[in-house]
C-alpha positions in Angstrom: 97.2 106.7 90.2 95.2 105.5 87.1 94.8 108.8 85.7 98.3 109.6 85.4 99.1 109.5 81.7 101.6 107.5 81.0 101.4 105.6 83.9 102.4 102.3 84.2 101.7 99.5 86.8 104.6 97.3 88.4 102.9 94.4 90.1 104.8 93.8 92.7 104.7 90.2 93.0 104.9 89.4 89.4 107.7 91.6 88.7 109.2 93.1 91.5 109.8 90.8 94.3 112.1 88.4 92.2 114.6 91.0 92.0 114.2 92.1 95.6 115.3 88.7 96.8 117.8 89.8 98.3 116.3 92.4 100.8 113.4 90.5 101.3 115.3 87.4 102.7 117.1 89.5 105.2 113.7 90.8 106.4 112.2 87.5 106.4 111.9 87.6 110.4 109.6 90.6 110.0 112.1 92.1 113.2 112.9 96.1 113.0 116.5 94.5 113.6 116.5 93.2 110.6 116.1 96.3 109.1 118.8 98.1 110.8 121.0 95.0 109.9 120.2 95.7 106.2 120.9 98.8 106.0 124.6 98.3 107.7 125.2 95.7 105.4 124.5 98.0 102.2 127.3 100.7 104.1 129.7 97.5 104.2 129.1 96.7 100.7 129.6 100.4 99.5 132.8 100.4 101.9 133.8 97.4 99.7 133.6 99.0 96.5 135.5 101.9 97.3 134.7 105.4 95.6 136.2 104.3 92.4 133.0 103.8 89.7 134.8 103.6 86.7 132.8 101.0 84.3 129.7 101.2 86.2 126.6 102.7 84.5 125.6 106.2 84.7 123.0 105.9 86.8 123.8 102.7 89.1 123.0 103.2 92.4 123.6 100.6 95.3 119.9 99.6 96.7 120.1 95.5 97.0 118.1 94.9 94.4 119.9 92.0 91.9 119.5 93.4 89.0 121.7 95.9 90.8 124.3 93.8 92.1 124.4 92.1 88.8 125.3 95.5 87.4 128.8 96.1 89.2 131.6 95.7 86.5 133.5 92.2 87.1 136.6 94.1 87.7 135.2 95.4 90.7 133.7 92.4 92.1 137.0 89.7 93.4 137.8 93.1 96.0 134.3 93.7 97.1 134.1 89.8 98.3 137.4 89.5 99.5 136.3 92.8 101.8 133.5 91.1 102.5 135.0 87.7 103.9 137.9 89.7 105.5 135.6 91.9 107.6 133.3 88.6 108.5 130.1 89.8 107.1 130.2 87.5 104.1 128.3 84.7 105.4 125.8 87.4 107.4 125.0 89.2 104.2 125.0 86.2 102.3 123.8 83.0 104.2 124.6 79.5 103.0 120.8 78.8 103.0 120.3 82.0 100.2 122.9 81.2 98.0 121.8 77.7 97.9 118.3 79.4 96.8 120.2 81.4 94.4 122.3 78.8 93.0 119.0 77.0 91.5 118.7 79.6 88.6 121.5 79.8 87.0 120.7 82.6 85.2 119.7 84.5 88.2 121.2 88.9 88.7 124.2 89.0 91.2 124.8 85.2 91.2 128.4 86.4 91.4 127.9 86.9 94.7 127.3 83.8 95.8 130.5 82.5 94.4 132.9 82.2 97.6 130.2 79.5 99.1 130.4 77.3 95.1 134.3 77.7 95.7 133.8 76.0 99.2 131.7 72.9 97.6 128.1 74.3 98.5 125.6 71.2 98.0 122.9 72.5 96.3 119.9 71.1 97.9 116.4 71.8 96.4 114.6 70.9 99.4 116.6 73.2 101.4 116.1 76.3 98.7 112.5 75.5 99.0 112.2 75.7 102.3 113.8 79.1 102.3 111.9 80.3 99.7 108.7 79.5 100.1 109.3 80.9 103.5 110.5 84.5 102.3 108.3 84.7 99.2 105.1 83.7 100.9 105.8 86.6 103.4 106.6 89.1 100.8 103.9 88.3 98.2 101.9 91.1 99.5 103.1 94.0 98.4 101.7 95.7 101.1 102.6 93.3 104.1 106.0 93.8 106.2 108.8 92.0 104.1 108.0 93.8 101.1 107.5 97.2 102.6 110.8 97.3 104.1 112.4 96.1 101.8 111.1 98.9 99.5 112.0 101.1 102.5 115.6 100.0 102.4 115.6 100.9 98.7 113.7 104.1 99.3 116.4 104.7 102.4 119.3 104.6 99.2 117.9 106.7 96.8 118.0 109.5 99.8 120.8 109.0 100.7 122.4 109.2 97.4 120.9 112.4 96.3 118.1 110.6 93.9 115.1 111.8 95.3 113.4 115.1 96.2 109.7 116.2 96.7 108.4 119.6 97.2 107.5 120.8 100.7 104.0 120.1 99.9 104.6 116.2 99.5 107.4 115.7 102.0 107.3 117.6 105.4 109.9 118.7 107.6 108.8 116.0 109.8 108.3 113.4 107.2 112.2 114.7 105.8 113.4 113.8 109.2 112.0 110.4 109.8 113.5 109.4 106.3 116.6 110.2 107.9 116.2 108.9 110.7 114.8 105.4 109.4 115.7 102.7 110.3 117.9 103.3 113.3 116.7 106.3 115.2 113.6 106.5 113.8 110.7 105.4 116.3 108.0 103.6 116.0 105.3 106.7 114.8 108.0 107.6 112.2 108.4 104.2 110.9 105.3 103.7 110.4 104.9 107.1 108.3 108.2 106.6 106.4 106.6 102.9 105.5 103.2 104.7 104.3 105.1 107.0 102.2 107.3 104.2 100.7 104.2 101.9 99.7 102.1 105.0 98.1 105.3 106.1 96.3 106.8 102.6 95.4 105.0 102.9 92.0 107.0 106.3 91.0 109.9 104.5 92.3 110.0 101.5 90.3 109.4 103.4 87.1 112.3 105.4 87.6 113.9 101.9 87.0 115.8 100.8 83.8 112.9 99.1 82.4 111.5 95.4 82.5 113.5 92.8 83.4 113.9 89.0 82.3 114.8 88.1 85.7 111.0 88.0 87.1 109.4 85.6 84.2 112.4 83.7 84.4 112.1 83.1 88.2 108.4 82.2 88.7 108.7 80.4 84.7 111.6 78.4 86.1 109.8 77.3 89.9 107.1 75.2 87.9 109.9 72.7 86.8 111.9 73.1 90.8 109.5 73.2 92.9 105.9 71.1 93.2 101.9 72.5 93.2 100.8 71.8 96.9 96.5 71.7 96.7 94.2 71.4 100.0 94.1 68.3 101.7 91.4 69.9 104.5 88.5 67.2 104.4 84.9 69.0 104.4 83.8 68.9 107.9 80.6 67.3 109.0 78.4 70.3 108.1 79.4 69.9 104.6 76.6 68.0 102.3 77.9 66.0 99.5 74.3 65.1 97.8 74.4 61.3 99.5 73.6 62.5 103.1 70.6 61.6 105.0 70.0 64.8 105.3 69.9 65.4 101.3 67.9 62.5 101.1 65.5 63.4 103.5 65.3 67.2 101.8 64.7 65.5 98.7 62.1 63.6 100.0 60.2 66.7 101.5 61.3 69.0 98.4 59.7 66.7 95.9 56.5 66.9 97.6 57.2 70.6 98.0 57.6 71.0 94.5 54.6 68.6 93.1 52.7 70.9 95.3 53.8 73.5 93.8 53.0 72.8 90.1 49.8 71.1 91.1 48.4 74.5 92.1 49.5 76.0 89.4 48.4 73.6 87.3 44.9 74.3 88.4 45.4 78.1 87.8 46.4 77.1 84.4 43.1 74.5 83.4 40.4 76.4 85.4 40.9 80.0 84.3 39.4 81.6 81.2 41.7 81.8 78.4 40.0 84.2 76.3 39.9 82.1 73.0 39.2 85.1 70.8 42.6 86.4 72.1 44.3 83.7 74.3 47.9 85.6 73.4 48.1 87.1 76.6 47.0 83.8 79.3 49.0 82.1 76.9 52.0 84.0 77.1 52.2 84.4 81.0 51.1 80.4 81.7 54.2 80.0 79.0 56.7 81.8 81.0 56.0 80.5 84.3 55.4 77.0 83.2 58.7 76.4 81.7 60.2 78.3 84.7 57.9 75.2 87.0 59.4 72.5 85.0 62.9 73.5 85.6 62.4 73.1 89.5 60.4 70.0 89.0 63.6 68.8 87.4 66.4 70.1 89.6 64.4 69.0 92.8 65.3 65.4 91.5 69.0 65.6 91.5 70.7 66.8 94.3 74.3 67.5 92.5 72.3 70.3 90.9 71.6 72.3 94.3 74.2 75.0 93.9 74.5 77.9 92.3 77.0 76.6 89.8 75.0 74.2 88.3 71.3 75.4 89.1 72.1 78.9 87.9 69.7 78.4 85.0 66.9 77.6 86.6 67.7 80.5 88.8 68.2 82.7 86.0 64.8 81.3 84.1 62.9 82.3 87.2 64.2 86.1 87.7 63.6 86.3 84.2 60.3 85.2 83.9 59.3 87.0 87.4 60.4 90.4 85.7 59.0 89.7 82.2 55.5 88.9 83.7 55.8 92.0 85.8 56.5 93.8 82.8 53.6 93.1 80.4 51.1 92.9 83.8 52.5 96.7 84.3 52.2 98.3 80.7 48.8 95.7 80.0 49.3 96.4 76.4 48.0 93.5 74.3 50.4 93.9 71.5 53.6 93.5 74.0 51.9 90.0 74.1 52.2 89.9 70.6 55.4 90.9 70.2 56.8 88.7 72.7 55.6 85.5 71.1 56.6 87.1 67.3 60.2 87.6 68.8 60.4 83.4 69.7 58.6 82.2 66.7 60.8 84.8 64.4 64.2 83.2 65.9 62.4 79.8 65.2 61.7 80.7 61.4 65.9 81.7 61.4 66.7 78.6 63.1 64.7 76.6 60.2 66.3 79.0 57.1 69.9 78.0 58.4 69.2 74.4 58.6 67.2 74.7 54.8 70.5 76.1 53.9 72.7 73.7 55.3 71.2 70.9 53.5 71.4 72.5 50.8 74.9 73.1 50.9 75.4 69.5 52.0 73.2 68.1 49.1 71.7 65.5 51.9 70.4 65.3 55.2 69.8 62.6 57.5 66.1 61.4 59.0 66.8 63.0 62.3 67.5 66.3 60.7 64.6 66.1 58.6 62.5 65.1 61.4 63.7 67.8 63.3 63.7 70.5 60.5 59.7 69.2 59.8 58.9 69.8 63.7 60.9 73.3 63.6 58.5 74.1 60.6 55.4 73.1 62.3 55.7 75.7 64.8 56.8 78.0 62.8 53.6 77.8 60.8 50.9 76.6 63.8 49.2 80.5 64.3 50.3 82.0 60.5 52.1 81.1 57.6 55.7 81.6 58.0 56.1 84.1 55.2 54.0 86.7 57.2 56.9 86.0 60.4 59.2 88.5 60.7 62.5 87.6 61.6 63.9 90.4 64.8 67.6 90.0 65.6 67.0 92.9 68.6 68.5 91.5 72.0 64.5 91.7 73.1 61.1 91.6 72.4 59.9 94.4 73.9 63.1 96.9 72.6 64.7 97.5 76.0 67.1 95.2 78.5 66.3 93.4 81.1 68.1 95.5 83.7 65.9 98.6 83.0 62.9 96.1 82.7 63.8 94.5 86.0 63.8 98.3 87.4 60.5 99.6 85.8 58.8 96.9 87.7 60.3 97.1 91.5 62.6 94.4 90.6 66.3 96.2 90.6 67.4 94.0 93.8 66.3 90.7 92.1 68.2 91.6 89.0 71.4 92.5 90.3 71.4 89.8 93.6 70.0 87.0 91.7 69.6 87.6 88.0 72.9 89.0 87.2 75.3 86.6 89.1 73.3 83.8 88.1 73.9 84.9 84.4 77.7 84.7 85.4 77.1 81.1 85.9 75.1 80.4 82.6 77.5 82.5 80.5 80.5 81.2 82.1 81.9 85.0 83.0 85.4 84.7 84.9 84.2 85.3 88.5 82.2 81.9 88.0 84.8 80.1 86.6 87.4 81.1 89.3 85.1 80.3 91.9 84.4 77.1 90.7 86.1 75.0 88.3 89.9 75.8 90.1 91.8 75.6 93.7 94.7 77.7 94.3 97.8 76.6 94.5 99.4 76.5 98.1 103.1 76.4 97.1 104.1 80.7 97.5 107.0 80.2 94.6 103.7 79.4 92.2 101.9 82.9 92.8 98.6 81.4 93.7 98.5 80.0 90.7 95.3 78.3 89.9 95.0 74.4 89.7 92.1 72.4 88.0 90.0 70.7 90.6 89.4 67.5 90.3 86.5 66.9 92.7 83.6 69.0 93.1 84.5 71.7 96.6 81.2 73.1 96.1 79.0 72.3 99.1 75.8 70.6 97.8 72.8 71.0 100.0 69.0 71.7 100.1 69.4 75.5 100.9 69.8 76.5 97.4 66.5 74.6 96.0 64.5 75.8 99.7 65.2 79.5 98.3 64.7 78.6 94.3 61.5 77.0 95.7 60.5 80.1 97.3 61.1 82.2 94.3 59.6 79.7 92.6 56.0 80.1 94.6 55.9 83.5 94.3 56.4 83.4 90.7 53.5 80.9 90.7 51.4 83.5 93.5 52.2 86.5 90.8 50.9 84.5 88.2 47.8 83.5 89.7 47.1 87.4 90.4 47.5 88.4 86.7 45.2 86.3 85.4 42.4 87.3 87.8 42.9 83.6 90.2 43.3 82.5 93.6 46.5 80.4 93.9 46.1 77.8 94.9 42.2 77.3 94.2 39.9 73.7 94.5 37.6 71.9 92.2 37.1 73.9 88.8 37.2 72.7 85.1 38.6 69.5 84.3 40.2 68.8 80.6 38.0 66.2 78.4 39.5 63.3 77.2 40.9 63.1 73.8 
């Protein structure tokens, strides 16, 4: 359907089902009855009209839809209700529990028709429209479900019937022609449930066959914010939910510590016992740089338990992917200017970070201690292995000149990058999908559209798994790194710093 030029989408719930009120209240009960009853009350309102259409528009057509109803000239309208009470259908077609729905927007299609129940003294009670509606719109929000696939069948069921449709043979069978006809009284139930299929693949022609968008669907779901109230979760986490406070957090942190003090301690010794090469120490350097930093990260998260999701540990996550595939990387193409080029990349973005602040003291004709402090440090390591006017300055997205997706799969890494790396990037750069999942709550009211509601707690189950697996990574980083610079992780004894 997206190729179609021209094409363009109705979402149903958005801006369909408010003008299908109507149809979808009477098939509320989900009952095939309902249906039938539907479609005998369209014949009485037609009967009602009579044949004369003088005033109506070209192309009206009666198919219960509001905007439709609204449409009937006002001469016509005193004789179809008077037809309507007289026969004793009125208060079937139009029950005292819709038109007080109805009567809460006064702007509202076809509120017309509700008139013989304001002329009676109808109370208009907002908890009673609620009730009614959140009853019939939270059954017809799905386009696809049962209300709202009749009620497009009713409408479909119309357009037949009045000549406005036709298909080629291809499209619509002989059979498929006679279960149209037959729906919804004599149809049975393997031609309903074809007619139905047809209706919800072909609802999209349908509705842009219509007169074009309508003010009536912003104004009913604009308007239920001030009518009607949010309704949020009140389900308390059961007892398999951690909160951070447990004993069983506390006793994780206990072991994870350990775990993790482990952990770096082996590394550590890795790190001070093996060779650096001080002729060329770029590349130990580089790699005991990379996993390192990614080692300090879990030493910090394994002290705070809030931070043992992926929400708010997605960093560390990320840092350790990341590291894991640049390691693999330079182990793989063992080309000592990639070394090189990865630390010029860092210290070049350094040298930029330095120039800007240069420049914004400048501009500002003063600077504070703590900026000069800090712009004196910046400098420092800017200049500790060459002065910085031999730095070049590389605004690339990467050292070595290609992503880290294609990085990730040159090494064997393509699973880690797309199950770990990639949503965990989510998280860092604050990409929808992470912010849905985490920072809202729907709303349970159906006349809000699942609207989304701040949440004011955390929901996100806190818990040792996450650092248990982020530790894991975290040891085979360390195991990797141990292997490229020709160790045994983790190994005893060996050489001891001096004293400064």
């Amino acid at each position: 359907m997206m190729t179609i030029p021209n094409m363009t989408l109705a979402p149903w719930s958005k801006d369909s089902l408010p003008n299908y009120l109507w149809l979808c209240w009477q098939m509320s009960s989900e009952e095939y009855f309902d249906v039938f009853a539907t479609s005998k009350y369209l014949d009485e309102i037609e009967t009602g009209l009579g044949d004369d259409r003088t005033d109506f528009p070209d192309s009206w057509l009666l198919t219960g839809k509001l905007s439709d109803f609204e449409a009937v000239p006002e001469a016509a309208r005193p004789s179809l209700l008077e037809h309507l009470v007289t026969v004793g259908a009125y208060d079937s077609i139009f029950p005292e529990e819709f038109a007080i729905a109805l009567a809460m927007y006064p702007e509202a299609p076809g509120r017309w028709l509700i008139q013989p129940w304001l002329d009676t003294g109808l109370v208009i009670d907002p908890a009673i429209a609620e009730r009614g509606l959140r009853d019939v719109v939270g059954k017809a929000l799905d386009g696809r479900g049962n209300v709202a696939t009749r009620a497009k069948a009713i409408l479909f069921r119309q357009m037949v019937k009045a000549g406005r449709v036709s298909f080629s043979d291809k499209v619509m069978t002989d059979e498929l022609v006679d279960a149209f006809r037959k729906y919804p009284r004599d149809a049975n139930d393997e031609q309903k449930a074809r007619v139905e299929a047809h209706v919800r693949a072909a609802f999209l022609a349908m509705e842009s066959m219509s007169d074009g968008q309508l003010e009536w669907p912003a104004k009913f779901w604009r308007a239920n914010w001030n009518l009607y109230a949010c309704q949020l979760s009140n389900t308390e986490p059961g007892p398999e939910v951690l909160d951070g406070q447990s004993d069983e957090v506390r006793d994780s942190l206990r072991e994870l510590r350990e775990e993790v003090e482990a952990l770096w301690t082996g590394f550590a010794e890795v790190a001070k016992t093996t060779d650096p090469d001080l002729y060329s120490p770029h590349r130990f350097e580089v790699l005991t740089g990379l996993v390192g930093r990614a080692l300090r990260l879990v030493r910090t998260i394994a002290g705070y338990p809030l931070m043992w999701t992926m929400e708010h540990g997605a960093p560390v996550l990320r840092a350790l992917v990341e590291s894991r595939i640049i390691i693999r990387y330079l182990v793989a193409h063992d080309d000592p200017e990639l070394y090189e080029k990865f630390r010029a990349y860092g210290v070049g973005h350094l040298k930029l970070l330095k120039l800007h602040m240069e420049d914004f003291i400048d501009a500002a004709g003063e600077a504070g201690d703590g900026m000069k402090n800090y712009l004196k440090l910046i400098s420092t390591y800017v200049n500790r292995d060459q002065y910085e006017e031999f730095v070049s300055i590389d605004l690339g997205g990467n050292f070595a000149g290609i992503d880290m997706r294609r990085m990730a799969d040159d090494t064997d890494l393509g699973d880690d990058y797309r199950l770990l790396f990639q949503p965990a990037s989510s998280n860092v750069h604050g990409e929808w999908g992470a912010i849905d999942m985490n920072v809202f709550e729907p709303c349970l009211n159906p006349l809000h559209r699942d609207h989304r509601v701040i949440a004011d707690s955390d929901r996100t189950i806190i818990g040792p798994i996450f650092l248990y697996d982020l530790v894991d990574y975290a040891r085979t980083l360390a195991e990797e790194y141990a292997i490229a610079v020709g160790a045994n992780y983790p190994s005893g004894g060996g050489h001891e710093a001096e004293e400064a």
